[in-house]
matplotlib code that plots the C-alpha trace (Angstrom):
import matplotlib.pyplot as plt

x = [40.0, 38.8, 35.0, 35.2, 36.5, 33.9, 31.0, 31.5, 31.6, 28.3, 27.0, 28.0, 26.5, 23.5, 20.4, 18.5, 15.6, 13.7, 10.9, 9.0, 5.5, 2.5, 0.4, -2.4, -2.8, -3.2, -5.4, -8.9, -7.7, -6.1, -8.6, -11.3, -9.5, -8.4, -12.2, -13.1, -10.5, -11.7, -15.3, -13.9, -12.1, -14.9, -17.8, -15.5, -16.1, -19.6, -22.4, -25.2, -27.3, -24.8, -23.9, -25.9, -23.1, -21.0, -22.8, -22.6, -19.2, -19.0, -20.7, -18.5, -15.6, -16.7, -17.5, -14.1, -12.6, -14.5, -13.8, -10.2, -10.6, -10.9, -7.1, -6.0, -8.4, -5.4, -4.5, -0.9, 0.3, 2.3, 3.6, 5.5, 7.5, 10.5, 13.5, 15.6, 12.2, 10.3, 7.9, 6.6, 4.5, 2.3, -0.2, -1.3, -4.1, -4.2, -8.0, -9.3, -8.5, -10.2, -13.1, -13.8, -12.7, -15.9, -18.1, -16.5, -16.6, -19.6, -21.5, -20.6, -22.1, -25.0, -25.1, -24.2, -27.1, -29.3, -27.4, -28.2, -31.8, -31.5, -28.7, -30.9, -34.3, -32.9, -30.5, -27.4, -24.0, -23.5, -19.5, -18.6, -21.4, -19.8, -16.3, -16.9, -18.1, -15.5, -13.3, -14.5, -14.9, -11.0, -10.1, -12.5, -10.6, -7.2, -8.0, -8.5, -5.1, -3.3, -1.0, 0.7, -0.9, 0.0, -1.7, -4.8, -5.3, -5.3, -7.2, -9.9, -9.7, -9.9, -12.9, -14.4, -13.7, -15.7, -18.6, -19.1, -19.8, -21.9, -23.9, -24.4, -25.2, -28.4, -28.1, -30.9, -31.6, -31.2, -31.2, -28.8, -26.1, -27.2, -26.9, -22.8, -22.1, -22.3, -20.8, -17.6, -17.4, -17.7, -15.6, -12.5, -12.4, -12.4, -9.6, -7.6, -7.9, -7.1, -4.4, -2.8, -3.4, -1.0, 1.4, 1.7, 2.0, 5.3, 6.8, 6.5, 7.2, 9.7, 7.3, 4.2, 4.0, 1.5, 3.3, 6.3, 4.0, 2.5, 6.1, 7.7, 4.6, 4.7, 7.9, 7.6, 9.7, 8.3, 8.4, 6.9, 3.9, 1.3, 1.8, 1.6, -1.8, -3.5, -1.7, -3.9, -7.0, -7.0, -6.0, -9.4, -11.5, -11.8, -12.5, -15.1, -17.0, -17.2, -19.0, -21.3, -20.5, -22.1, -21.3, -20.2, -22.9, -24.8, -23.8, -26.1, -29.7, -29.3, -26.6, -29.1, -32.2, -30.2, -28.3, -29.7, -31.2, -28.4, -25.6, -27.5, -27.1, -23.6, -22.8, -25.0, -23.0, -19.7, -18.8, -19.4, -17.0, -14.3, -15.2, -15.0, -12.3, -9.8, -10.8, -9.9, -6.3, -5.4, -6.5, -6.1, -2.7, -1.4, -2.3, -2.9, -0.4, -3.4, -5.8, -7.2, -7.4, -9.4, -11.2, -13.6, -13.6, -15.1, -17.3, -19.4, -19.4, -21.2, -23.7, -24.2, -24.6, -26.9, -29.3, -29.4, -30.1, -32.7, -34.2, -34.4, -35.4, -38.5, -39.6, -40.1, -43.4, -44.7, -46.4, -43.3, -41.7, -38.6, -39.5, -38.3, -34.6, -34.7, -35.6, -32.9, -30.5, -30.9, -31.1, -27.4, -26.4, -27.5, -26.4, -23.3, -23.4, -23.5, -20.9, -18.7, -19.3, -16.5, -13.9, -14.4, -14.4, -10.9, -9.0, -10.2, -10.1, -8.0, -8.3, -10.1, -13.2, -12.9, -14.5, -17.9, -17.8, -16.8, -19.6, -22.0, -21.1, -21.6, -25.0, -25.6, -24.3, -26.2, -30.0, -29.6, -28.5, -31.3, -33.4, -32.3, -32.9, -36.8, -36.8, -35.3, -38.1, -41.2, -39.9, -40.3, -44.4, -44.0, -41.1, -42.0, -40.0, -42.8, -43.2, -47.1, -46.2, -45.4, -49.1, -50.0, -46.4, -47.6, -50.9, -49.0, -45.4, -45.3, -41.7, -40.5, -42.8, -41.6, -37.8, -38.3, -39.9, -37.2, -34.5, -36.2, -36.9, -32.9, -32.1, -34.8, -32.9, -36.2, -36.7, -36.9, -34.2, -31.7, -29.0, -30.0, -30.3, -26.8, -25.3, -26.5, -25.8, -22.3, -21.5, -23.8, -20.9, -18.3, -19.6, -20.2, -16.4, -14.9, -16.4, -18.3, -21.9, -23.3, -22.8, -24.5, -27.4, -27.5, -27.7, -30.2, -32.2, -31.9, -32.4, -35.9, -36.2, -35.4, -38.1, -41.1, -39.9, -38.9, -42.0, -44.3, -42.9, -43.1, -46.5, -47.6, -46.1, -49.3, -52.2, -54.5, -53.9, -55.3, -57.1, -55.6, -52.6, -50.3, -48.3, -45.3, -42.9, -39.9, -36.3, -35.0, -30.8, -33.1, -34.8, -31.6, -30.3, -33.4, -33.1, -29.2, -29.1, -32.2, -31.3, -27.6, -30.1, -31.8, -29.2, -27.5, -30.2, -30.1, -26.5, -25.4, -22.2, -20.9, -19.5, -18.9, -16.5, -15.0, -14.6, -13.4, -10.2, -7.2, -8.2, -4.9, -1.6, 0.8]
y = [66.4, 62.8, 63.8, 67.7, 66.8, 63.8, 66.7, 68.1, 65.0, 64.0, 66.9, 66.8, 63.3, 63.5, 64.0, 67.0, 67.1, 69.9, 69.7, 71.6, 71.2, 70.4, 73.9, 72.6, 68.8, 69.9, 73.1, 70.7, 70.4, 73.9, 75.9, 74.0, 74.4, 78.0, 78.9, 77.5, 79.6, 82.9, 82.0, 81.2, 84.4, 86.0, 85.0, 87.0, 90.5, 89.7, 91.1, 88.8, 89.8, 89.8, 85.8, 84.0, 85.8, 82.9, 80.3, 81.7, 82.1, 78.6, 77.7, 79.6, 77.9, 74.5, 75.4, 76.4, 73.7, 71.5, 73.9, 73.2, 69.0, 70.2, 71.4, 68.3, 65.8, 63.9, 62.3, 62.2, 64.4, 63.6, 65.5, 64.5, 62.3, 60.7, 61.6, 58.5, 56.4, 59.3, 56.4, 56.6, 59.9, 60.4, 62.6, 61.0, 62.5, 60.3, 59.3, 57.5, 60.8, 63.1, 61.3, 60.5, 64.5, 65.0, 63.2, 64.7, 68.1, 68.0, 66.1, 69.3, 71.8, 70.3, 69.9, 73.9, 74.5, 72.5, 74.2, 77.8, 78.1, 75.0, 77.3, 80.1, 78.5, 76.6, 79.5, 77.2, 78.8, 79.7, 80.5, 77.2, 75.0, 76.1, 76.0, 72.7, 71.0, 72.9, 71.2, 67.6, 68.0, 69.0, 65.6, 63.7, 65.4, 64.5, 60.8, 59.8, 61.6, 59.7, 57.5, 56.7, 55.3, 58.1, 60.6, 58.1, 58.3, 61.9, 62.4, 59.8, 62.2, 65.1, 64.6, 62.5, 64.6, 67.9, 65.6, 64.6, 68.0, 69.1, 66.0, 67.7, 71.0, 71.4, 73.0, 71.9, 68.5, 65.9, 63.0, 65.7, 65.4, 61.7, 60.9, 62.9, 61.0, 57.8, 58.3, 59.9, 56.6, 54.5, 56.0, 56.8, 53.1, 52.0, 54.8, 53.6, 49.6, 50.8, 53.0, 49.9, 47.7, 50.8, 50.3, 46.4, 46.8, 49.2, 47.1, 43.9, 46.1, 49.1, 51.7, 53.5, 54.5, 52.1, 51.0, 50.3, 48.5, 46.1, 45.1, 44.1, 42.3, 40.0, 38.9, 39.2, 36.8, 34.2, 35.6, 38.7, 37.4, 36.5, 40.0, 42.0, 39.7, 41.2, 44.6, 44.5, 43.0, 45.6, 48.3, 47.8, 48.2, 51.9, 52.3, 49.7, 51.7, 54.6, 52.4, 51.4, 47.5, 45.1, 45.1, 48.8, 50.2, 50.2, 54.3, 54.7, 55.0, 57.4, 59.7, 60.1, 61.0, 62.9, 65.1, 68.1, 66.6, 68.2, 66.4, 63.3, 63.3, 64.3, 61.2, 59.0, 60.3, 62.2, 60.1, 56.8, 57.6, 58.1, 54.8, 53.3, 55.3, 54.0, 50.5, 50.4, 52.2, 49.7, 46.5, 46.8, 49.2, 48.8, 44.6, 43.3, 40.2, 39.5, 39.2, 36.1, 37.5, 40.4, 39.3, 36.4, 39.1, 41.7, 39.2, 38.2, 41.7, 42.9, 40.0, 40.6, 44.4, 44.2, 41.8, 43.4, 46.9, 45.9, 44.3, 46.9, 49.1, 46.8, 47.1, 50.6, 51.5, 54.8, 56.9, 56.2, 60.0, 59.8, 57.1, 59.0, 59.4, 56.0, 54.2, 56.3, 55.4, 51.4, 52.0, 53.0, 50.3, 47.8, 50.5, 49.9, 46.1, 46.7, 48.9, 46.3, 43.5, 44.9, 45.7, 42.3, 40.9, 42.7, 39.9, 37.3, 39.0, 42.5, 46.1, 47.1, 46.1, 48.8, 50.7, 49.1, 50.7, 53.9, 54.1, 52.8, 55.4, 58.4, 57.1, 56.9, 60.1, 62.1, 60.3, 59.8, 63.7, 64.5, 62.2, 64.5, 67.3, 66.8, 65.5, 69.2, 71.0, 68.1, 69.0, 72.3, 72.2, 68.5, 68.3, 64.9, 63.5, 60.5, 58.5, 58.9, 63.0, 62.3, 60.7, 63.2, 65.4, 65.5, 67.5, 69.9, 69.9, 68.2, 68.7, 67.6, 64.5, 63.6, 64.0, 62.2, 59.1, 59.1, 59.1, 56.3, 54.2, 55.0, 53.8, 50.4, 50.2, 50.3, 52.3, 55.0, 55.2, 53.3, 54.7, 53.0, 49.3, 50.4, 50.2, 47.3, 45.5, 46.6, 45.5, 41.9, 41.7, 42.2, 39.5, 36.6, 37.5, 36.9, 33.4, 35.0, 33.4, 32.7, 36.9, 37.3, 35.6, 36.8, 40.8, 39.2, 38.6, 41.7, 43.8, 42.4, 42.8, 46.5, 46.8, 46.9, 49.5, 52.0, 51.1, 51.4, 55.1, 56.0, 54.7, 56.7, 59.8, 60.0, 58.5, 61.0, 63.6, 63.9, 66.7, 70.0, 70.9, 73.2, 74.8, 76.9, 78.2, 76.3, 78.7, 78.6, 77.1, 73.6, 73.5, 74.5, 71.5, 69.0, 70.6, 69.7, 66.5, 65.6, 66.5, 64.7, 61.5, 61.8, 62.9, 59.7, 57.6, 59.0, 58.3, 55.8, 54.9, 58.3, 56.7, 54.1, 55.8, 57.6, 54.2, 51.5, 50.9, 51.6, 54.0, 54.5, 55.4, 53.0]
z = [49.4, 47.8, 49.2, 48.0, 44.3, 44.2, 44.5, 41.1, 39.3, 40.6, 40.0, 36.4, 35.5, 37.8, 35.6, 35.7, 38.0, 36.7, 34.0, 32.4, 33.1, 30.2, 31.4, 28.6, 29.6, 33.2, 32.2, 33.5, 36.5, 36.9, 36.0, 38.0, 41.2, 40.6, 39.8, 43.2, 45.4, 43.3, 44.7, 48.4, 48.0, 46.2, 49.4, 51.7, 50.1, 48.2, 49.6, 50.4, 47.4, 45.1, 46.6, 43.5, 41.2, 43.0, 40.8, 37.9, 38.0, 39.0, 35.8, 33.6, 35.4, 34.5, 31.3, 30.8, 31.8, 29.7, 27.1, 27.6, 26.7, 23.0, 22.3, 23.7, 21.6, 20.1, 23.5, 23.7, 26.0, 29.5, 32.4, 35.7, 34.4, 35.7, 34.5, 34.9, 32.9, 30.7, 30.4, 34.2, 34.3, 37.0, 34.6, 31.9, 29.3, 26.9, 25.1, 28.8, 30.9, 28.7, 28.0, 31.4, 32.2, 29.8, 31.7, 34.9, 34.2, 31.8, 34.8, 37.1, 34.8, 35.0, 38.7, 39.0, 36.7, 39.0, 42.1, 41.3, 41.9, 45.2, 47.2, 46.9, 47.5, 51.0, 52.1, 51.6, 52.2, 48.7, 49.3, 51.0, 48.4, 45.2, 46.5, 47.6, 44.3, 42.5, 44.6, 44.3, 40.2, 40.3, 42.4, 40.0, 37.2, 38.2, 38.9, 35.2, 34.4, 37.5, 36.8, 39.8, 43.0, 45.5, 42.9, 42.9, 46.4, 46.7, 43.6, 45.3, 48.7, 47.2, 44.7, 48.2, 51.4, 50.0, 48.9, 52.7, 53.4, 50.3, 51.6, 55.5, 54.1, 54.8, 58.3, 61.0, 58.9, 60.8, 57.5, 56.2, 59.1, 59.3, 55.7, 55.7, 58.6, 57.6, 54.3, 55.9, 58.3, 55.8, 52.8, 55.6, 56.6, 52.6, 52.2, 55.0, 53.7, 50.1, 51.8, 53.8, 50.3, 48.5, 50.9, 50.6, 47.0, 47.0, 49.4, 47.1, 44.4, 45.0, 42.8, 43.0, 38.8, 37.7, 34.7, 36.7, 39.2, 36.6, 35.2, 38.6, 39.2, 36.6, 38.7, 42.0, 44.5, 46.1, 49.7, 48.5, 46.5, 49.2, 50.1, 46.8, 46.2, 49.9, 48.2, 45.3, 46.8, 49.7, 47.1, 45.1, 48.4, 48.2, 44.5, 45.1, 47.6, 45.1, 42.9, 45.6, 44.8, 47.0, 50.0, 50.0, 48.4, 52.2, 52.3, 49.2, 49.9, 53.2, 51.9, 48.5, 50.7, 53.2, 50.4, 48.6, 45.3, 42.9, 45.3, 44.6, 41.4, 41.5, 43.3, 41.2, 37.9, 38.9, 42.0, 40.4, 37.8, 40.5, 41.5, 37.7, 36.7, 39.3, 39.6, 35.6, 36.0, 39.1, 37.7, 34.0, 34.4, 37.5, 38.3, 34.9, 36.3, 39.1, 36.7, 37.8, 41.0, 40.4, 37.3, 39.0, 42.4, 39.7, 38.1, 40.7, 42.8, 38.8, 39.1, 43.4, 42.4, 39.8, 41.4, 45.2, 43.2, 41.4, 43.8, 45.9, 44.1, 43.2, 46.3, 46.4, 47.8, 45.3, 48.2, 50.6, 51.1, 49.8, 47.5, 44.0, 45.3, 47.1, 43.5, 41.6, 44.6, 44.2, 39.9, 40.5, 42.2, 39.8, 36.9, 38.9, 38.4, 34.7, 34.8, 36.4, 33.4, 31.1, 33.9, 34.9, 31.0, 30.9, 32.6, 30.5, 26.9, 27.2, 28.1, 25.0, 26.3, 29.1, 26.1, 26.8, 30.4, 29.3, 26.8, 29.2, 31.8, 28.8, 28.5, 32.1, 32.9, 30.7, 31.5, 35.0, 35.4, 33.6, 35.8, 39.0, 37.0, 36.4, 40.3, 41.1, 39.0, 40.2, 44.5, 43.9, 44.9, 45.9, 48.0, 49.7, 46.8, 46.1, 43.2, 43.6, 43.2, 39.5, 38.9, 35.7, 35.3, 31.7, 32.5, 34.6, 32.5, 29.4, 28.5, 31.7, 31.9, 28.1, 29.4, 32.7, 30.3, 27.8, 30.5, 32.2, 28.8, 28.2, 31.6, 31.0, 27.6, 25.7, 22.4, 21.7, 24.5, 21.7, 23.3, 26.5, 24.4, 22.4, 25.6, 27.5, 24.2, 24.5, 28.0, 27.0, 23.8, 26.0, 29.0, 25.9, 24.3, 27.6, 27.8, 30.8, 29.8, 33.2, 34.0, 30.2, 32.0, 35.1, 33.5, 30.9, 34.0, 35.9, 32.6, 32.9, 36.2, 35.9, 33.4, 35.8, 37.9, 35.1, 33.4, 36.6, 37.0, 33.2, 32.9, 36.3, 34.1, 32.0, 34.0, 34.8, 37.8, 41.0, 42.6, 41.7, 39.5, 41.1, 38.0, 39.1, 36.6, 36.1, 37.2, 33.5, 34.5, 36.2, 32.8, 30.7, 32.7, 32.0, 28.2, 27.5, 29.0, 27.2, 23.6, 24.3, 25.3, 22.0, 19.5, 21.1, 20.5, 17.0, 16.7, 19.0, 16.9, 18.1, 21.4, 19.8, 17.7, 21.1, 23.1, 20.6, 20.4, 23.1, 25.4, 27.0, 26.0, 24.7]

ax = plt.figure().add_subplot(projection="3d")
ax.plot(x, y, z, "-o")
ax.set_aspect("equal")
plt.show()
């Protein structure tokens, strides 16, 4: 009797556990993933011709989505929360998610653009390709909004695992099934360390919302505190691979050359973001108590990974095949380095200056895509993907060669690339304000350094051609996609205090 009239009472002052969920913060995410089983279902009953419908419905998916980030400019909304702490939500979109969601989403749009005319041309599975970037660009979208560490992980998974096969989908290639390969092995044994590091950081700490997470860590017992610090140093292994850090970035150069050129640039922009985007919630949310931990860590992986890329991509030999994607491949790692400055600069002077990465990454995003887009439109009659193949572009295509030289200028951070300068300036500001000086240098340096190699490959732009000119008309979505990203580079160099207005201040929710 005691046990059956004990029921009803616990019943009565138990809280509710059902909530309402926020349909139109999650709408991004949603609609991305939904648009991707309609093409899965949609490649079952399509007839083979009528298959390059799949892509444009892919577009209109994405551009949907993206469409769906305006209603929710203001920032402050939440879903998943819990109900005994409203303050612990594991979806978050405040001004950090949907910026980043942008540069997700808008990243992926340009990628389909590129996409349509490459499935068709190399008789890629157009079902399984577009349901597999739709895929990835709905895990990249979640992460920004993930405010919980389980939710990061699967987030990271699911914007990673249909990447590895986009990357093999060339059938019959062998650098193709190489190029996945190695990128699987790799990014698996970072997920499992960052998985193990999750793990040692709920046992220390009893939670896996990131907010919760950072206020038991500022008071964690004795016994317990060797382990939470391997919890958070294990934890930021994975998200450092993403951002092909040194000494993750190995995966980099292989899986660029092995991949289908629009992939490449997908991972270059989109999948470096999932990199970026989780390192900042883990350390500056979730471990802001391990901050001098993490901080000198970060530091000198940003001065390691600026200096091997560049270096690298120095040494890049202009009639090597391959040589094009190889030089964009190392540019990203030490673009990556650069990234890294401000994350790092957050442990020593606070979160705002996460800003600096964030508008860095907008700038990069939009002039290395671009970058893959002319490569696109240039292997189209020169498919050996060489830097010598570029000797006179402007005889043969003006526009493209005058894109291709302002993305590279924007990239070198020379004018009239100003957006390019704007941010480097930015990340340099934010290096000196953290008392970081010797990193101020060491970019100083590899700016510089970076210089000849953009230079080299904008100068070889206009020299005059050799032999024969083979002009082919340019498929009008690759050229829509060299077109956008192009004018966003220059109205940004117009207006550079535009992301400046997006990324000052707080960022995340308060």
């Amino acid at each position: 009797m005691t046990a059956m009239t004990a029921l009803p009472v616990l019943s009565a002052e138990a809280p509710s556990l059902v909530q309402s969920v926020d349909w139109l913060a999650i709408a991004p995410v949603v609609i991305t993933a939904a648009v991707g089983l309609v093409v899965l279902v949609a490649d079952l009953f399509a007839a083979e011709r009528h298959k390059p419908v799949l892509g444009w419905i892919s577009v209109a998916g994405l551009a949907a989505a993206t469409a769906t980030l305006l209603p929710l400019r203001a920032g402050d909304r939440a879903t998943f929360c819990l109900t005994g702490d409203p303050a612990a939500c594991s979806y978050v979109a405040d001004r950090f998610t949907l910026v980043i969601q942008f540069l997700v989403l808008a990243g992926a749009l340009v990628t389909a653009l590129v996409s349509v005319t490459a499935v068709r041309d190399t008789r890629m599975p157009a079902g399984e390709y577009w349901f597999l970037l739709l895929s990835s660009a709905a895990g990249a979208a979640l992460l920004p909004a993930s405010r919980d560490l389980a939710t990061l992980i699967v987030a990271l998974e699911v914007a990673s695992l249909p990447a590895f096969a986009l990357v093999g989908m060339r059938r019959g290639d062998r650098l193709s099934s190489e190029a996945a390969l190695k990128f699987f092995l790799s990014s698996v044994t970072a997920t499992a360390v960052s998985l193990m590091g999750v793990s040692f950081v709920y046992a220390a700490t009893g939670s896996l919302h990131l907010t919760q997470v950072a206020d038991r860590l500022e008071d964690v017992p004795g016994q317990l505190d060797t382990l939470a610090m391997a919890g958070v140093a294990l934890t930021l292994v994975g998200f450092a691979f993403k951002t092909a850090a040194v000494p993750f970035h190995f995966w980099v150069p292989d899986t660029y050359v092995g991949a289908p050129l629009p992939i490449a640039g997908y991972l270059s922009v989109v999948g470096k973001a999932v990199g970026f985007t989780g390192l900042i919630l883990v350390t500056v949310i979730a471990f802001p108590a391990y901050s001098d931990i993490w901080g000198p860590a970060l530091a000198v992986l940003a001065a390691l990974t600026m200096t091997l890329g560049n270096a690298a991509a120095l040494r890049q030999s202009p009639d090597r095949p391959n040589s094009a994607v190889r030089l964009l491949a190392w540019s990203s790692v030490g673009q990556a380095g650069y990234l890294l400055v401000p994350i790092a600069a957050a442990a020593y002077s606070g979160r705002d200056q996460i800003g600096s990465t964030v508008a860095y990454a907008l700038m990069y995003a939009a002039v290395n895509l671009g970058a893959f887009a002319v490569a696109a439109l240039v292997a189209r009659t020169k498919p050996l993907h060489r830097i010598s193949d570029y000797r006179g572009l402007y005889a043969e295509r003006p526009l493209a060669a005058l894109s291709l030289g302002f993305f590279l200028l924007c990239l070198a951070g020379l004018p009239p690339g100003i957006i390019g300068l704007f941010a480097k300036v930015t990340v340099f500001r934010s290096a000196v304000d953290a008392g970081l000086g010797w990193l101020a240098v060491v970019m100083a340096i590899n700016v510089v350094i970076a210089l000849y190699y953009y230079l080299r490959w904008t100068a070889l732009l206009f020299r005059t051609p050799e032999g024969a000119q083979t002009r082919t008309r340019a498929p009008w979505p690759v050229a829509a996609a060299v077109i956008v990203t192009a004018i966003t580079a220059v109205v940004l160099s117009g207006a550079p205090e535009i992301i400046l207005r997006v990324t000052s201040g707080s960022l995340f929710a308060q």
